[in-house]
Structures are given as structure tokens and as C-alpha cells.
C-alpha positions as CSV (number, residue, x, y, z in Angstrom):
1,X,-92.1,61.2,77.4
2,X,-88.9,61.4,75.6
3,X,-90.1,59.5,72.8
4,X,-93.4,61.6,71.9
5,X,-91.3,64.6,72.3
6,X,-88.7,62.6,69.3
7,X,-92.4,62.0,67.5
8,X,-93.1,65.2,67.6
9,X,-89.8,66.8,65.7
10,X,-89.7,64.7,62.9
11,X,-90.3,66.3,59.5
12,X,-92.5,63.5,58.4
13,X,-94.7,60.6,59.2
14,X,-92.2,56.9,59.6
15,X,-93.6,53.9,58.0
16,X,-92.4,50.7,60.2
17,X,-91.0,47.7,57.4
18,X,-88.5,44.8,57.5
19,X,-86.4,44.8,53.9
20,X,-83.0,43.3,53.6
21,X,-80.9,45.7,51.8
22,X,-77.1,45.9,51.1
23,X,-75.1,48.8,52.1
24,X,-71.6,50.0,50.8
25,X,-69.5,52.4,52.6
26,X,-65.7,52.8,53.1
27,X,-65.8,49.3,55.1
28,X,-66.8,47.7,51.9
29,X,-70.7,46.1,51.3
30,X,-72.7,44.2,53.6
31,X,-76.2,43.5,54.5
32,X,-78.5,45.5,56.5
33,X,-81.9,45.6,57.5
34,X,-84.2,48.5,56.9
35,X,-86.5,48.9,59.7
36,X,-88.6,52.6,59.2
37,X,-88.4,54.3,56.1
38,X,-89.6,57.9,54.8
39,X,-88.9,60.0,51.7
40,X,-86.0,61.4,52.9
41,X,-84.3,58.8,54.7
42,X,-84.4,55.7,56.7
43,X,-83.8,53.7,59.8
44,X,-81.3,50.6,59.8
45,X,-79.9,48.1,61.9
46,X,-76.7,46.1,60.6
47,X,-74.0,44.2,63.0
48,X,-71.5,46.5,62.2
49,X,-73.2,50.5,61.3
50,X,-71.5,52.2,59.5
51,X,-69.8,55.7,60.7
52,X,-71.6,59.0,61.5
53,X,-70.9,61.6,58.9
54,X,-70.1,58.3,56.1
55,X,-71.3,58.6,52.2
56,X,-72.9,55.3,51.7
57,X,-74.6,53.4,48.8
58,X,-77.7,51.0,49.5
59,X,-78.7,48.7,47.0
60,X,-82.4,47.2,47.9
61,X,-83.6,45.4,44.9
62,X,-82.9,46.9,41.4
63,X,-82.6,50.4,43.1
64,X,-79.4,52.1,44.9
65,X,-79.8,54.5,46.6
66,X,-76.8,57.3,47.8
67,X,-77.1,58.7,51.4
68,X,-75.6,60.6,54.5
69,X,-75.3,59.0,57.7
70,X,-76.6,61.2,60.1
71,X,-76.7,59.3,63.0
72,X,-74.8,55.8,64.0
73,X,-74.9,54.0,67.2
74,X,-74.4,50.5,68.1
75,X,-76.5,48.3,66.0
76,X,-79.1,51.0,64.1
77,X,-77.9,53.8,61.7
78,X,-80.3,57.0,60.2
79,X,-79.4,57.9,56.9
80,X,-80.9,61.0,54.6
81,X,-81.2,59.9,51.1
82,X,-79.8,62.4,48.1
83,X,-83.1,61.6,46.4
84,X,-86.9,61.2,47.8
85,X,-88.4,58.0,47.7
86,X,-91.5,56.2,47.6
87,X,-92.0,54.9,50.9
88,X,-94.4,51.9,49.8
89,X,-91.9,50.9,46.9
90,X,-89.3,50.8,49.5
91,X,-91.0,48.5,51.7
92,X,-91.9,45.8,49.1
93,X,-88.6,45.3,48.6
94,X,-87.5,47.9,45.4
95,X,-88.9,45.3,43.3
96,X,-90.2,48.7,41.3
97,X,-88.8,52.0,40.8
98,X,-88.0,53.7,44.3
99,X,-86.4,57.0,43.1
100,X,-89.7,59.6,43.1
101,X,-90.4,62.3,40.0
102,X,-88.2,65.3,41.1
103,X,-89.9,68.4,41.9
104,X,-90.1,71.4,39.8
105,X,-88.1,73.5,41.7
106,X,-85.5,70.4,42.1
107,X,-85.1,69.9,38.7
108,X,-84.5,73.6,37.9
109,X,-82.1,73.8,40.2
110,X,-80.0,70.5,38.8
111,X,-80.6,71.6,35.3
112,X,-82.5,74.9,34.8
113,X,-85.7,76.1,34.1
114,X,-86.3,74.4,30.5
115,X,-85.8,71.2,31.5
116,X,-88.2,71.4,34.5
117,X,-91.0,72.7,32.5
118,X,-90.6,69.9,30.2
119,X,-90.3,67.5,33.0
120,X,-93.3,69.0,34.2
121,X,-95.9,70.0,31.6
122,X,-98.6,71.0,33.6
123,X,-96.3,73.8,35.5
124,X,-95.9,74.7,31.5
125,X,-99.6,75.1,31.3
126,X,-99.8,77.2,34.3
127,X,-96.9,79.2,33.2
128,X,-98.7,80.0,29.9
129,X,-101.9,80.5,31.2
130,X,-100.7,83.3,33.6
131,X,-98.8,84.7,30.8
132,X,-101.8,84.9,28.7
133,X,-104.3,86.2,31.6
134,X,-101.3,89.1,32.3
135,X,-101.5,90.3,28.5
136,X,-105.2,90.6,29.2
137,X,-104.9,92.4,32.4
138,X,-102.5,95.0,30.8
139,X,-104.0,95.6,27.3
140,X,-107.5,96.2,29.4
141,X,-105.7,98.3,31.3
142,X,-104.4,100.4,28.9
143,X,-107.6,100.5,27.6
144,X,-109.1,102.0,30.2
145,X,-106.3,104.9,31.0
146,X,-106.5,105.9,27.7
147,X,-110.4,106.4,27.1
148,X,-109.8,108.4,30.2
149,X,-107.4,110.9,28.2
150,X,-109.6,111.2,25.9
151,X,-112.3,113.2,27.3
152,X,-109.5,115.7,28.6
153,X,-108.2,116.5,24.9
154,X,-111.3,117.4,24.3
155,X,-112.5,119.5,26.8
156,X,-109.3,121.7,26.8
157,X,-109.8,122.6,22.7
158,X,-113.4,123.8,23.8
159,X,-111.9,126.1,26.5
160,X,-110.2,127.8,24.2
């Protein structure tokens, strides 16, 4: 019961793998085993875990990866990445690129809103095309308030 209840909390779905990694922390590097992996962390098992609360570095194939322990106990460790990942890169082995594309809104906060639109050229195309369609909206807008002045001007100099 306790275990569907654990299920049920998590943020995202946990894809089950067995990849040999190697892990660096303040103990110095060794070799772990990463058992469950999602975007934003994964689950490990090494003979000596490393520390709740530790900064660690883990190198699986080409790739390293920073992270956060969040959790240690006495033969499996969590730890929540810096970066997302893809999950199925991760569980062949890093033989490609794990890191995933930042978001939008992740790369404007690391570098600001130019660089995200040009990391992300489709968000430029929206960001245009609502630009344009607002210009529209206004000038037809205008358009429309003052042809309804007009007629007023002109009744007024008749009254006269």
C-alpha cells in the first residue's frame, strides 16, 4: 500500500535500466549502477552511496552529468540532475548526447530573452506573429472609433 501511495507522488513516470556509470563526490570517483532513471533524476545503487545533501558528478559514457543527492540510504541513492535528460539516451548507456534542448523559459532565465528566441526559432515565429496580429487588432480598432466620430462632427454643424 505504501508503495502505490510512493507511485502515486512522483512528478514523473520512472523507466527501470541497468547502466554502469561512475560517480564523483567528496569520497572521490567510483562505480555505480543506475537502476530507474527520469528527466530529472535517477535511482542508484553503489557499495558505498554517497551522502544526503552531497554535489556529485556522474560520468555514464561521454556525458557527466552534475546532481543533488536527495536521498541516501544503505546501498541506493536518488539524485536530481541540474539538467533534464533523455531518459532513453540514458539507458543505452550515454553512448549519444544525454543533456536535453533547454526550455525557453530555461534558457531565458540563464541568459535572457535573445538568446532563447534564437535557441528557439519557432517561439520567434510565434512571437512575431502575435506582434503582427496586435497591430492589426489596434489599427482596425482605431478604425472603427474614429468613423464613429465622424458622424457626430457632423451632426453638431447642422444643429447650428
Amino acid at each position: 500500500m505504501a508503495v502505490l501511495a510512493a507511485e502515486k507522488l512522483r512528478m514523473e513516470p520512472r523507466v527501470r535500466a541497468m547502466v554502469r556509470a561512475r560517480l564523483r563526490d567528496s569520497a572521490g570517483e567510483r562505480e555505480i549502477c543506475i537502476i530507474d532513471i527520469s528527466t530529472k533524476g535517477l535511482l542508484a545503487t553503489a557499495a558505498s552511496p554517497p551522502v544526503r545533501g552531497e554535489l556529485v558528478e556522474i560520468t555514464i559514457g561521454r556525458n557527466r552529468l552534475a546532481g543533488h543527492v536527495r536521498w541516501s540510504g544503505a546501498r541506493r541513492f536518488g539524485i536530481a540532475l541540474r539538467e533534464r535528460v533523455s531518459v532513453a539516451a540514458m539507458a543505452e548507456g550515454g553512448t549519444g548526447t544525454v543533456a536535453l534542448a533547454a526550455s525557453v523559459g530555461q534558457a531565458r532565465a540563464r541568459h535572457g530573452i535573445g538568446d532563447a528566441l534564437r535557441a528557439n526559432p519557432q517561439m520567434l515565429g510565434r512571437m512575431v506573429d502575435f506582434a503582427v496580429r496586435l497591430v492589426a487588432v489596434g489599427w482596425i480598432a482605431f478604425g472603427i472609433v474614429s468613423a464613429a466620430f465622424v458622424p457626430l462632427d457632423g451632426i453638431m454643424t447642422r444643429g447650428d
